[in-house]
VOGU-3710 file (C-alpha; in Angstrom, 3 decimals, decimal comma):
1> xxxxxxxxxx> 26,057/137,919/178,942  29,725/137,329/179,997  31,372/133,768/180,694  34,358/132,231/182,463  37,080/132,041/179,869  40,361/130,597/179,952  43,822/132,977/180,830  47,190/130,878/180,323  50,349/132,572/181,465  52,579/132,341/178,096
11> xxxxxxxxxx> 55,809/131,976/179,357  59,278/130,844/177,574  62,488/130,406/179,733  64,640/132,425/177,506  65,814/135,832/177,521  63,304/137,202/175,278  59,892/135,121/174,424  58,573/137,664/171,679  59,581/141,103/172,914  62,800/140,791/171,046
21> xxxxxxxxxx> 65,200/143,520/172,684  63,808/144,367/175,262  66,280/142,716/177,617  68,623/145,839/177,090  65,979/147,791/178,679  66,624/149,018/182,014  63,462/147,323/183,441  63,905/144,353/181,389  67,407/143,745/183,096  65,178/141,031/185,045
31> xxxxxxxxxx> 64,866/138,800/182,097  68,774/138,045/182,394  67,320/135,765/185,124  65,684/133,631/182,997  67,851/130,740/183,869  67,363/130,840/187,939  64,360/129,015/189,497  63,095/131,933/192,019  62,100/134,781/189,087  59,554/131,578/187,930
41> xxxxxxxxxx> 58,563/130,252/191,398  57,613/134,415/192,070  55,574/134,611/188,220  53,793/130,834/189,066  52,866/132,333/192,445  51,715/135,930/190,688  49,544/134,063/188,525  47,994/132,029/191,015  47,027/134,388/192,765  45,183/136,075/189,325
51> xxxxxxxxxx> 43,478/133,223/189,495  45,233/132,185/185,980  44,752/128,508/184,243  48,106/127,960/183,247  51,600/128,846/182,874  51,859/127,792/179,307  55,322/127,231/178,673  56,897/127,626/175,263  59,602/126,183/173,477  61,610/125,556/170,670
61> xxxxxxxxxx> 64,452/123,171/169,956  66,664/124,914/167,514  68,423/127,813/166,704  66,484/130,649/164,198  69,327/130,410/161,620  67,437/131,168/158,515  68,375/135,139/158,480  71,768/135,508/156,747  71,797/131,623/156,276  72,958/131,497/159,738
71> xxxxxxxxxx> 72,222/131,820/163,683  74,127/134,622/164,660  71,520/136,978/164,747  69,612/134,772/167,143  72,528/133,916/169,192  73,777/137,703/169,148  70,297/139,446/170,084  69,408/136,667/172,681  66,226/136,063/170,284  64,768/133,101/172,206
81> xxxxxxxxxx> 68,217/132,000/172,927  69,669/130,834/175,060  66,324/128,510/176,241  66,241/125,817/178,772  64,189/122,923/178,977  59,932/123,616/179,890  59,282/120,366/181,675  62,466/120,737/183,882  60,886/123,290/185,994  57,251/122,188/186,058
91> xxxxxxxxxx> 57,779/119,839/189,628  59,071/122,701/191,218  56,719/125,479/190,134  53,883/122,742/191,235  55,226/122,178/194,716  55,115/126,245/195,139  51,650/126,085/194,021  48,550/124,763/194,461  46,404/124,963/191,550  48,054/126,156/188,295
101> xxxxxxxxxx> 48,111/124,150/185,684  51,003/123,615/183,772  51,311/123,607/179,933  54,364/121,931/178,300  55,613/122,296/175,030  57,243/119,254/173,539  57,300/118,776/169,697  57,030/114,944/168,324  61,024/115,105/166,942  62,418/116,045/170,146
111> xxxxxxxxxx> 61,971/112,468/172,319  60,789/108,974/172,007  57,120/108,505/172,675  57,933/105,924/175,131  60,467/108,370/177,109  57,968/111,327/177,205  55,164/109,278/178,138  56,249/108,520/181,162  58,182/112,030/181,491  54,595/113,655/181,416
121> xxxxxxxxxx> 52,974/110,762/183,785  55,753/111,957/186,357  55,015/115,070/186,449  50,924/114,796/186,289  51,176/112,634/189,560  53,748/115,555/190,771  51,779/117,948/190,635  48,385/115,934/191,508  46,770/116,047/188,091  47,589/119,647/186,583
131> xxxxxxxxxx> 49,953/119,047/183,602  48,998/120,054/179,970  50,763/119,199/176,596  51,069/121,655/173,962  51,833/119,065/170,867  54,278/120,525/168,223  55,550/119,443/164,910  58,344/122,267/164,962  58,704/124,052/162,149  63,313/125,258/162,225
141> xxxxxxxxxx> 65,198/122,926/160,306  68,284/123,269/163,067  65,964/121,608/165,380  65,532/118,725/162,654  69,105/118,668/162,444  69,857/118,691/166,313  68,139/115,201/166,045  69,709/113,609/163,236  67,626/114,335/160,101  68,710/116,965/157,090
151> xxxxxxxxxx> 66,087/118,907/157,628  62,380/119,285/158,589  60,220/116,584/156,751  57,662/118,082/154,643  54,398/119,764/157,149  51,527/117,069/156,184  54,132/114,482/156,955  55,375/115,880/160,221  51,148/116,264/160,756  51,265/111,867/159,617
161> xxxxxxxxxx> 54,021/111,820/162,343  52,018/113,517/164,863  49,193/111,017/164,480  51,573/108,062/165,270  53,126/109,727/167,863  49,989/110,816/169,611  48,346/106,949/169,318  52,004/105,556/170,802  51,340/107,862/173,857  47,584/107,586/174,106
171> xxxxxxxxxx> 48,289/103,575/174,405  50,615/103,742/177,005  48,769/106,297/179,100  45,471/105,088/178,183  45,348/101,325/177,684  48,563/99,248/179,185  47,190/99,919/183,386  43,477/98,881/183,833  41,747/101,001/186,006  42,140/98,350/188,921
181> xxxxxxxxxx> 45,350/97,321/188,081  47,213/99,000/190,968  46,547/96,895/194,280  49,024/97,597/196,460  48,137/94,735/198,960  51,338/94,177/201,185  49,172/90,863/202,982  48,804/89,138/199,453  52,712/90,573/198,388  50,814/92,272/195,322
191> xxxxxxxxxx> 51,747/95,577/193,826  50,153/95,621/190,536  48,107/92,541/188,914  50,270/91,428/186,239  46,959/90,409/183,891  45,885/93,579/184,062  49,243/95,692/183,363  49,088/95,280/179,324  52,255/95,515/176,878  50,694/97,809/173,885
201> xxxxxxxxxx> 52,489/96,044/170,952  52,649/99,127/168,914  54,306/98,800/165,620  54,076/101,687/162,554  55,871/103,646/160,382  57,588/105,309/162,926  57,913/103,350/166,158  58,193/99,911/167,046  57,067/100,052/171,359  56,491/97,049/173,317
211> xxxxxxxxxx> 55,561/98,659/176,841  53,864/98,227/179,302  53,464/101,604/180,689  56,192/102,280/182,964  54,200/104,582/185,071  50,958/103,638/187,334  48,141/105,880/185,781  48,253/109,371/186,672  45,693/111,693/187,911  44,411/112,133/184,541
221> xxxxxxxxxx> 45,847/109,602/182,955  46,250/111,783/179,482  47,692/115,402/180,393  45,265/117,894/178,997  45,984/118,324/175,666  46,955/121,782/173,767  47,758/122,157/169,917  48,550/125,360/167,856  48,135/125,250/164,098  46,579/126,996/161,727
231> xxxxxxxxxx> 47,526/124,963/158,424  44,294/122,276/156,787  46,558/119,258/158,282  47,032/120,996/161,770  43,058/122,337/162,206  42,276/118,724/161,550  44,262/117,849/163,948  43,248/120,036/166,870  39,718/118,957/165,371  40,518/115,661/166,484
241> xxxxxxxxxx> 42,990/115,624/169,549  42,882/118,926/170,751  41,369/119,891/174,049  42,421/123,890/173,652  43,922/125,540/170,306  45,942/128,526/170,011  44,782/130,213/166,361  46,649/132,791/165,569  44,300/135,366/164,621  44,163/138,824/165,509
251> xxxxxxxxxx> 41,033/140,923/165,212  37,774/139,428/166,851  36,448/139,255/163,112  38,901/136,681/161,548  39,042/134,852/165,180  35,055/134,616/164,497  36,000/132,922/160,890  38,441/130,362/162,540  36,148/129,448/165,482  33,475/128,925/162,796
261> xxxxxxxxxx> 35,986/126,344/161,062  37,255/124,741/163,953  33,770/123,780/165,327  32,882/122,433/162,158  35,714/120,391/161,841  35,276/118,960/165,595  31,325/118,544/164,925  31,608/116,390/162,181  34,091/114,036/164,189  31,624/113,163/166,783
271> xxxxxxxxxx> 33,001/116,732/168,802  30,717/118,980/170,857  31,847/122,543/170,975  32,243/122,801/174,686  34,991/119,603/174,129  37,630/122,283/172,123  38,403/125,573/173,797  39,973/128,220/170,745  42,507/130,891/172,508  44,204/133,275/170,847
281> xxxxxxxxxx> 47,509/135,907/171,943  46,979/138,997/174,275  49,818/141,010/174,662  48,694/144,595/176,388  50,909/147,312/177,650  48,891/148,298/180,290  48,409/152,145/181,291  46,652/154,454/184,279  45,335/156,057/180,947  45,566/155,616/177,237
291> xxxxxxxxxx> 47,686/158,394/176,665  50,199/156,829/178,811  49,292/153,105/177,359  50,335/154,913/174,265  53,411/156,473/175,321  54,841/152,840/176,917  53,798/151,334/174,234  56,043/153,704/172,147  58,882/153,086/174,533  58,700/149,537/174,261
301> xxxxxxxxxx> 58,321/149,421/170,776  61,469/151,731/170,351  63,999/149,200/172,499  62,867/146,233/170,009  65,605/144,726/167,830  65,046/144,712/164,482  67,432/142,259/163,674  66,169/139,987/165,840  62,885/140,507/164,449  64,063/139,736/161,086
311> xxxxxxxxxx> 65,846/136,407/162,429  62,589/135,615/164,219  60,439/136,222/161,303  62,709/134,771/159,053  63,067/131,134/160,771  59,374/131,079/161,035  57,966/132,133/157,505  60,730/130,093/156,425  61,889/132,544/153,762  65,514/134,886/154,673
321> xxxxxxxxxx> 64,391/138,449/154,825  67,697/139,870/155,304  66,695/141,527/151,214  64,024/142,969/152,358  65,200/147,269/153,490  63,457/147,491/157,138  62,744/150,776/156,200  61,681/149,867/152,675  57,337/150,641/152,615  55,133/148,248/152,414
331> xxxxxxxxxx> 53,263/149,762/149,559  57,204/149,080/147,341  56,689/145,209/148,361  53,227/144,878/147,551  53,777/146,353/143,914  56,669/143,779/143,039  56,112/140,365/141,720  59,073/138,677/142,881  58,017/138,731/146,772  56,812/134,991/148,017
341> xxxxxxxxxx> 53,425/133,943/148,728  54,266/133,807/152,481  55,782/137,201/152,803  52,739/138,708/150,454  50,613/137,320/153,048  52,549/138,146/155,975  52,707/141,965/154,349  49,174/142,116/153,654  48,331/141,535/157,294  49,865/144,244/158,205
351> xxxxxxxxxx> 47,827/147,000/160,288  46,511/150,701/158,960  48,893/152,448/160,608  52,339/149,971/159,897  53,878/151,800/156,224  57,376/150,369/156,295  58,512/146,715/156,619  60,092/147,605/159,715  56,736/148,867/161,297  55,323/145,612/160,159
361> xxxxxxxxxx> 57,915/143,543/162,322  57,410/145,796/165,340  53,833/145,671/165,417  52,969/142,284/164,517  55,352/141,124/166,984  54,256/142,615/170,492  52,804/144,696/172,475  49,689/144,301/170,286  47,556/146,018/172,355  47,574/149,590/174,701
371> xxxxxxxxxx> 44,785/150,570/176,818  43,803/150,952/180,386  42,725/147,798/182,425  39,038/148,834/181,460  40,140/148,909/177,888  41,790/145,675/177,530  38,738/143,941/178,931  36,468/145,715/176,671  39,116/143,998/173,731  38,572/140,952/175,715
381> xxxxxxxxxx> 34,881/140,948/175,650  35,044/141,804/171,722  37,186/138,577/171,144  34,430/136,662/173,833  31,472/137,406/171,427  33,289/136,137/168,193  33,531/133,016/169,958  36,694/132,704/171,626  37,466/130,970/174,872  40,695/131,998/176,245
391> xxxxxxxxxx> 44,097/133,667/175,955  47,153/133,371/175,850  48,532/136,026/177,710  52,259/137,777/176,104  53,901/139,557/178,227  55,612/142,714/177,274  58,719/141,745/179,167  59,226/137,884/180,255  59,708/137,822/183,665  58,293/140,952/186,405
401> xxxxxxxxxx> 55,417/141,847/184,596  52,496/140,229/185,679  52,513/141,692/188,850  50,899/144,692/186,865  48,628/142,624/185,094  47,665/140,141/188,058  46,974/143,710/190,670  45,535/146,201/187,815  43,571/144,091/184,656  42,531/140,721/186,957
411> xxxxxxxxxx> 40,184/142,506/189,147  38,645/144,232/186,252  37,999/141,162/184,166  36,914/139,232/187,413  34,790/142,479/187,844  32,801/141,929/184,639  32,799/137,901/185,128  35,072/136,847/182,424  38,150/135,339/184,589  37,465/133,504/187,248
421> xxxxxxxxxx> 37,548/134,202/190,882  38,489/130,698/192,702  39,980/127,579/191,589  37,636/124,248/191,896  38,463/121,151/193,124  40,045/118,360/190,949  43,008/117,957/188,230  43,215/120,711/185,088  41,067/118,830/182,886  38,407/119,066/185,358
431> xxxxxxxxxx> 38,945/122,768/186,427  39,096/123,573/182,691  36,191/121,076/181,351  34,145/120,810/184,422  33,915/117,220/183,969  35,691/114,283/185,009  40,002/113,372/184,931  39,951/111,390/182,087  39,080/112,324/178,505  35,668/111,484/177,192
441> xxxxxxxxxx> 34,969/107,538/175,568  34,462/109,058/172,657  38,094/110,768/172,126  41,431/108,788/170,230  42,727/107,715/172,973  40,412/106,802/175,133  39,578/104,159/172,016  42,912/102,359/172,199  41,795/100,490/175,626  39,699/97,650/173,595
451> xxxxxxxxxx> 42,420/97,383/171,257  45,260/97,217/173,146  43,796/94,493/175,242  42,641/92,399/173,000  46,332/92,043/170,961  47,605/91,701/174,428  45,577/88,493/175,483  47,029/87,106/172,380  50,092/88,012/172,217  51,019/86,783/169,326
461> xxxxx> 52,457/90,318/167,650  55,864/89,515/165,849  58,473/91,488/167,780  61,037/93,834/166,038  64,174/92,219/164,720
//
């Protein structure tokens, strides 16, 4: 038995999202684009009319500088840089389209709580109600240092700062604008009710925020909320917040294992399962036949960069690989001591056929998967019965390839009922959910209503110095 699952567009506006190279390609001369509005006005329009979820826009806010002890691999190979701001583009892409949802990625060091709050608010009543948030702790210590710290704070603390930053936002969103607190009555010379338009007098480790709300409520109020972690501290967290995960597996068998843990987690916090959908990457070359699948895939894997693979890798196991011979095999690695934990790992995951470290980069990377449209949805179907819910789809070249996806895989998944074939009514969370706007009582920040209320009718809470 098939079901409707979830396809987000996974987009970055960069040169090169994770097919590192590839801009030097003759077809992937269209990626050079990356910074004019029209290439992602055409891909939100291609992907609407897939029928897609989401453009699910990626981002990070520093430079990959831990190759060499530097960034000028990154800056050199255009390895996700140059990259321009996600939420810039989101009120344009929504006033070319209709019902795509949009998926921002902000991390919690990047802006004030207060600021983005009513940055996302904007854009949900933009757009009518079809804004996500992908919530990121970051994880390059250039971005940490773009915003004044050293370097990144330790993860389970940047997981504490999440929390705070999350309940800041949920307040203002959530609890400072009763539901009736907008009246608009131009006889009576009322806009908004004053007594029911609350300050949140939020004051933690982190933030000290007054408010009220600057923004009316939105559509939904709380954007839809993404998360992507895989660590104890951030699978407790998408137990708890999350609306959609990205895990990072990749086989349908370890996917099955992290489903398995993630319902658990979101079970035991009051959760049901249909409350968290679990997506993980697809990144197909698509072919007429295998063979030719195959033989793209080949092509594409021969224009990727190495070095920028090694600068990618590097920044985000943390570790400088620039010791480690690309051509160097695997088996060599595996038989030394002196490799880290991380980089074991990241070695042993490597697939049957990858013998050299340099195979390992190309083929964890991209391109993960070759096949014919009927192929790829048989892989899709295999992920479906471990339990996933959606993708995230890569695609091999950033810009002016879904076209090929969108015309030759959609019809074939729509075919065999697992993408859907119209968009219903209503904001993303209720497209995606098939409930109402809002999040359920039961969720974090739908709890900080009482609260907020009743500190505001006393309003007695000492104020910062």
């Amino acid at each position: 038995m098939t079901r409707r699952l979830l396809f987000n567009a996974f987009a970055h506006i960069t040169p090169n999202h994770h097919t590192h190279g590839y801009w030097r390609h003759p077809d992937g001369r269209i990626q050079r684009d990356y910074h004019r509005l029209q290439p992602w006005i055409d891909l939100a329009r291609t992907v609407e009319r897939g029928k897609f979820d989401t453009v699910f826009l990626a981002d990070v806010v520093g430079v990959y500088d831990t190759f060499r002890g530097n960034g000028d691999t990154a800056i050199r190979t255009g390895m996700q840089f140059p990259s321009l701001d996600p939420a810039s583009i989101v009120s344009a892409l929504g006033a070319a389209t209709e019902h795509l949802g949009f998926a921002v990625t902000s991390s919690v060091i990047q802006s004030h709580p207060f600021d983005f709050a009513r940055k996302m608010s904007t854009l949900d009543h933009l757009t009518g109600g079809r804004v996500a948030w992908n919530i990121v702790t970051s994880y390059l210590d250039n971005a940490a240092r773009n915003f004044g710290a050293a370097r990144l704070t330790d993860h389970d603390e940047r997981y504490r700062w999440a929390e705070e930053y999350v309940d800041v936002a949920y307040k203002l969103w959530e609890a400072s604008w009763e539901d009736d607190a907008l009246v608009a009555d131009p006889e009576r010379g009322v806009f908004a009710d004053p007594a029911k338009v609350h300050k949140i007098h939020h004051r933690g480790a982190r933030y000290a925020v007054e408010g009220p709300h600057l923004s009316e409520p939105s559509p939904q109020r709380t954007p839809l909320l993404f998360q992507a972690g895989g660590s104890e501290a951030g699978r407790d967290f998408a137990a708890r917040h999350a609306e959609a995960t990205f895990i990072a597996s990749r086989t349908p068998e370890s996917a099955a294992r992290t489903v398995a843990d993630l319902r658990a987690r979101a079970r035991a916090l009051g959760r049901a399962d249909d409350e968290l959908k679990i997506i993980v990457a697809l990144a197909p070359v698509i072919g007429p036949t295998e063979a030719e699948a195959l033989r793209r895939r080949s092509e594409i894997k021969a224009w990727l960069s190495l070095e920028a693979l090694q600068a990618f890798y590097s920044g985000s196991l943390g570790v400088d690989l620039a010791d480690i011979d690309p051509a160097r095999p695997l088996s060599d690695l595996l038989a030394t001591n002196h490799v880290r934990g991380n980089v074991r790992a990241f070695v042993e995951s490597a697939p049957k056929h990858a013998f050299t470290f340099g195979d390992l980069l190309k083929e964890t990377n991209s391109a993960r998967f070759a096949g014919t449209p009927e192929q790829i949805a048989d892989e899709v179907e295999r992920y479906a019965a471990a339990g996933v819910d959606g993708f995230n789809v890569f695609p091999v070249a950033t810009l002016g390839w879904w076209d090929e996806f969108v015309d030759e895989v959609v019809p074939v998944l729509q075919r065999r009922g697992l993408m859907q074939t119209a968009y219903t009514p209503g904001t993303l969370r209720e497209k995606l959910h098939g409930r109402g706007a809002f999040l359920p009582d039961h969720h974090p920040a739908r709890r900080t209503r009482a609260a907020v209320r009743a500190l505001d009718a006393v309003d007695t809470v000492p104020r910062p110095a």
